[in-house]
MARFIKOL-689342 format. One line per 5 residues: number of its first residue (from 1); for each residue x, y, z of C-alpha. Coordinates in steps of 0.05 Angstrom, whole numbers. Layout:
N
NUM> X,Y,Z ~ ...
***
This chain:
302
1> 3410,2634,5000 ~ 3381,2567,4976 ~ 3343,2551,5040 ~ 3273,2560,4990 ~ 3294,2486,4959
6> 3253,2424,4971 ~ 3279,2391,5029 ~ 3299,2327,4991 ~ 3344,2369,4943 ~ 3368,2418,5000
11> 3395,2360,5032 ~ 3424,2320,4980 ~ 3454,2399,4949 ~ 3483,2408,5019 ~ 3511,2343,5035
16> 3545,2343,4963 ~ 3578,2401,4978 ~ 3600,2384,5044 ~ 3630,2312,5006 ~ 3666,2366,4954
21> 3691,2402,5013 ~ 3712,2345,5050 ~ 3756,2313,4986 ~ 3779,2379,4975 ~ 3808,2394,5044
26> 3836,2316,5053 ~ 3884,2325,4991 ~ 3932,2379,5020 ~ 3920,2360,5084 ~ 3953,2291,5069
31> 4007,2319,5025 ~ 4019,2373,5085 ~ 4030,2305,5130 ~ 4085,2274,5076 ~ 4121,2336,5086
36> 4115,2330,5159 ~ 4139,2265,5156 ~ 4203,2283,5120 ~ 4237,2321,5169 ~ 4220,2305,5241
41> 4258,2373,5264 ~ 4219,2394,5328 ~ 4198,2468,5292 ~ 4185,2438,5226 ~ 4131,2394,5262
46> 4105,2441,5298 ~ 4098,2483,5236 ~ 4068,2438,5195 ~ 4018,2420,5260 ~ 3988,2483,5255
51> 3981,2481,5179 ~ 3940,2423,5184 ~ 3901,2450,5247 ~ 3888,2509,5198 ~ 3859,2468,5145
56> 3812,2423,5191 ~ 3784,2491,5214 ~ 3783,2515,5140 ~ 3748,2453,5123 ~ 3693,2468,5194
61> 3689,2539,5167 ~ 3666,2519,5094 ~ 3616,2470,5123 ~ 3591,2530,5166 ~ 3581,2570,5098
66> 3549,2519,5062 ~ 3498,2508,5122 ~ 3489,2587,5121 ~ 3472,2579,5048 ~ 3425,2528,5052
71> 3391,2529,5113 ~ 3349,2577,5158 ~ 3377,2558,5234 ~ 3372,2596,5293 ~ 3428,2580,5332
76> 3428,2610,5412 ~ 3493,2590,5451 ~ 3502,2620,5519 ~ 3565,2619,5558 ~ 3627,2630,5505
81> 3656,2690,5547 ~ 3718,2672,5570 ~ 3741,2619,5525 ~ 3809,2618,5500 ~ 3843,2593,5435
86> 3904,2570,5470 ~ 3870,2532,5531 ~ 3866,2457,5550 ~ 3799,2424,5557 ~ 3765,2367,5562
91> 3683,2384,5524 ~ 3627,2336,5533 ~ 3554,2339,5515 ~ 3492,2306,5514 ~ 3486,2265,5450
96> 3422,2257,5412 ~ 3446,2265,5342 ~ 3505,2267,5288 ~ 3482,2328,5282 ~ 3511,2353,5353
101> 3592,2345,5317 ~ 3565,2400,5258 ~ 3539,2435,5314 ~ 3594,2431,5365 ~ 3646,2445,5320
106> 3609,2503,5284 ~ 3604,2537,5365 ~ 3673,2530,5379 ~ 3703,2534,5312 ~ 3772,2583,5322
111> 3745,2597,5404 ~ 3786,2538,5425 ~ 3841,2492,5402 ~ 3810,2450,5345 ~ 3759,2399,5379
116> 3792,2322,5373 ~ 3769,2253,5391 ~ 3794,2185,5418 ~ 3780,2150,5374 ~ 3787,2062,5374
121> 3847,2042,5339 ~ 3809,2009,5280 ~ 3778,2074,5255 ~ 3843,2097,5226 ~ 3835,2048,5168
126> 3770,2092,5151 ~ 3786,2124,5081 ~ 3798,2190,5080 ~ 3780,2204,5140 ~ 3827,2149,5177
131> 3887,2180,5149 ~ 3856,2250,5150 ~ 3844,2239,5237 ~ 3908,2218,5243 ~ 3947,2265,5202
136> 3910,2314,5253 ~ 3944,2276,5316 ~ 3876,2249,5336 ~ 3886,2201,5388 ~ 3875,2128,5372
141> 3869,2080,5433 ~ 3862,2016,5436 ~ 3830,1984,5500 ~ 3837,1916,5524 ~ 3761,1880,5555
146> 3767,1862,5633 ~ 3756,1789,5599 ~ 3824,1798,5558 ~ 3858,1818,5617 ~ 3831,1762,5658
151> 3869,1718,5606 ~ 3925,1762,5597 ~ 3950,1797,5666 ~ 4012,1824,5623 ~ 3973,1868,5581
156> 3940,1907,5643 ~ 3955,1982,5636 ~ 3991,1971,5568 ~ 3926,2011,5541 ~ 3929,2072,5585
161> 4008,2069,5574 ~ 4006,2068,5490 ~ 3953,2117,5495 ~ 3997,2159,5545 ~ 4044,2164,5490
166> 4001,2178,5437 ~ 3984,2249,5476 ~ 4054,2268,5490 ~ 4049,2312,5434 ~ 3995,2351,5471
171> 4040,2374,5526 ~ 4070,2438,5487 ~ 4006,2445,5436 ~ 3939,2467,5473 ~ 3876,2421,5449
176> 3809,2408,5464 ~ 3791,2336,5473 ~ 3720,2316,5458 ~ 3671,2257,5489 ~ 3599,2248,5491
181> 3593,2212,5563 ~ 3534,2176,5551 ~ 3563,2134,5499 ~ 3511,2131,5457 ~ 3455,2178,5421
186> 3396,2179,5460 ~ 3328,2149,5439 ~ 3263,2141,5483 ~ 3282,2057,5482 ~ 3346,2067,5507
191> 3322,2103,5561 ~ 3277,2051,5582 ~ 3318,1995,5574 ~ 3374,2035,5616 ~ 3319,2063,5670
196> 3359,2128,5671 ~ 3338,2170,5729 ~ 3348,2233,5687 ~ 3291,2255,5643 ~ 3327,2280,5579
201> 3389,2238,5590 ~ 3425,2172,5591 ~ 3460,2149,5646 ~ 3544,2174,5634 ~ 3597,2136,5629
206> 3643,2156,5691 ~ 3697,2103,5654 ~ 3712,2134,5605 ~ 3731,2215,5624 ~ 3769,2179,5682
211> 3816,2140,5627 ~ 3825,2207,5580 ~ 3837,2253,5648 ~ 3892,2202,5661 ~ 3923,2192,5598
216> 3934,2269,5594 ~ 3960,2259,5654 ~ 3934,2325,5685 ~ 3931,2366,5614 ~ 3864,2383,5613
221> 3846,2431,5665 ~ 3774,2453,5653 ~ 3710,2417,5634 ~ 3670,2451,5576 ~ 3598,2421,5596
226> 3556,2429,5537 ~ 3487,2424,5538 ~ 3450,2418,5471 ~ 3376,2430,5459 ~ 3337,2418,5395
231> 3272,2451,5395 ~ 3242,2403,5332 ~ 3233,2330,5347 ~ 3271,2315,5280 ~ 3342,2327,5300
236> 3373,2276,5259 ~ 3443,2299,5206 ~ 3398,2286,5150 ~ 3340,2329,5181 ~ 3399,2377,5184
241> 3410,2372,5110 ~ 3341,2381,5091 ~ 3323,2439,5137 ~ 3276,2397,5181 ~ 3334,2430,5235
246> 3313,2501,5255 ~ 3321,2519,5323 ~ 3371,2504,5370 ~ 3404,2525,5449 ~ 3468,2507,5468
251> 3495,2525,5530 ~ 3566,2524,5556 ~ 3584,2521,5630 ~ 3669,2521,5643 ~ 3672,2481,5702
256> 3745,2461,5737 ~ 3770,2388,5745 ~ 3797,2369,5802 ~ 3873,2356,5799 ~ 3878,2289,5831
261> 3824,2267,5781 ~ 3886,2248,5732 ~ 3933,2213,5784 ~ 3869,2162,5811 ~ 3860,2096,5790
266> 3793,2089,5768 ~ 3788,2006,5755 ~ 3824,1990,5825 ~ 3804,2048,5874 ~ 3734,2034,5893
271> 3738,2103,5940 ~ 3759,2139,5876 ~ 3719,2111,5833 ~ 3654,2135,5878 ~ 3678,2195,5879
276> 3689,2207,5804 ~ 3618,2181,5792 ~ 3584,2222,5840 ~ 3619,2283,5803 ~ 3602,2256,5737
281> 3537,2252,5765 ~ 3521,2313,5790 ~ 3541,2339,5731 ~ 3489,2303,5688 ~ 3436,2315,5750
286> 3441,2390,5733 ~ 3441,2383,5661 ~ 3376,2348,5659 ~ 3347,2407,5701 ~ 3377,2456,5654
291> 3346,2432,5593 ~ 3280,2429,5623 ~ 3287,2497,5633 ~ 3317,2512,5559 ~ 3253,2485,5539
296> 3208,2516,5576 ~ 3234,2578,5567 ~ 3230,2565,5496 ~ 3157,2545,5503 ~ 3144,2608,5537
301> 3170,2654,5484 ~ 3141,2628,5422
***
């Protein structure tokens, strides 16, 4: 254990090694993908799919280890039971942090397919990581402004339709499709400026679950509502590195999504839409209650 270092070299020790680990895991991750790319035989991709699966969550494991080694965290996540490794679902969380990815993915590391993003279609000229995302089959979308489509009518639903294709693949392969709703991290002036009726929350973004529900076009069958609760006002991923990060909740609630939730049309049903939002919303409307009570309960016990 190496959690007695100074903070400063704690944190610049652990992010090193999680750098190391990174470069590391890239390299035969991207030679894997040349392989793949040789022979597009339907069980030679599949193969090789799960190779590279197994190294991301190599690569999640090690980072695990090296926070293990250098920090002292007390990690409490409730509602696990019943999870499944082979399952389709769409997780979401409150976002306050980078630090909510390390923690996400260290909570559901090998308990459900390996957790992937949409990600915009200029992040896969990233380095490393660009190639790395979409050697994984992360999808990349690429969404048109209502002012673009003003100008160009043609293009409308030429988004939804490339990223339609771009989850094809998921149809025989079970994954887990990640999105924080609100958007954004959350600071006290974003609050503010947004007037957010919720106490601990920003205000979601219906939009977006309604575009990734119907791009999967009815894939993902269960919400994993994650609800993430750090106990020390410094929550930031360089608080993480330097052990400023030692107490956390997370709780996970499995809740079904409705089925006709991937056939609506968000932008042009007003009906639909309302009724999207006030799901999305009641979702959020209970979160904010429960981590009032996370931290009260917290409170209480210390």
């Amino acid at each position: 254990m190496l959690s007695f270092l100074p903070g400063p070299l704690k944190g610049v020790l652990a992010f090193s090694l999680m750098a190391l680990n990174t470069v590391l895991c890239v390299v035969p991750l991207l030679a894997v993908t040349l392989f793949k790319l040789i022979l597009p035989l339907r069980f030679w991709q599949r193969w090789t799919a799960a190779v590279l699966i197994w190294i991301a969550e190599l690569w999640i494991s090690i980072n695990n280890a090296i926070l293990a080694m250098t920090q002292k965290i007390q990690v409490d996540v409730q509602g696990l039971d019943g999870l499944h490794y082979h399952g389709w679902y769409f997780v979401t969380s409150n976002h306050q942090s980078w630090t909510d990815i390390l923690i996400l993915q260290k909570v559901f590391n090998r308990r459900i397919p390996f957790l992937k993003f949409f990600l915009k279609q200029e992040l896969i000229w990233v380095p490393l990581m660009g190639p790395a995302w979409w050697a994984l089959d992360f999808p990349f979308m690429k969404r048109h402004s209502k002012e673009f489509l003003e100008k160009h009518p043609e293009m409308k639903g030429k988004d939804l339709e490339t990223t339609r294709k771009a989850c094809e693949k998921f149809k025989e392969i079970p994954v887990s499709v990640m999105n924080f709703l609100e958007g954004t991290r959350f600071t006290t002036k974003k609050h503010d400026q947004q007037q957010s009726p919720y106490q601990y929350l920003l205000k979601p973004k219906s939009g977006g679950i309604a575009f990734v529900l119907s791009a999967m076009g009815g894939q993902l069958r269960s919400l994993l509502d994650v609800t993430i609760v750090y106990h020390e006002k410094a929550n930031g991923f360089w608080d993480l590195m330097c052990g400023r990060v030692r107490r956390i909740s997370v709780r996970v609630l499995e809740r079904p999504i409705p089925a006709d939730f991937a056939l609506g049309d968000y932008e042009e049903d007003a009906e639909f839409r309302a009724r999207f939002q006030t799901w999305v919303n009641q979702i959020w409307q209970e979160k904010d209650v429960l981590i009032a009570a996370v931290k009260q309960d917290v409170a209480a016990s210390v």
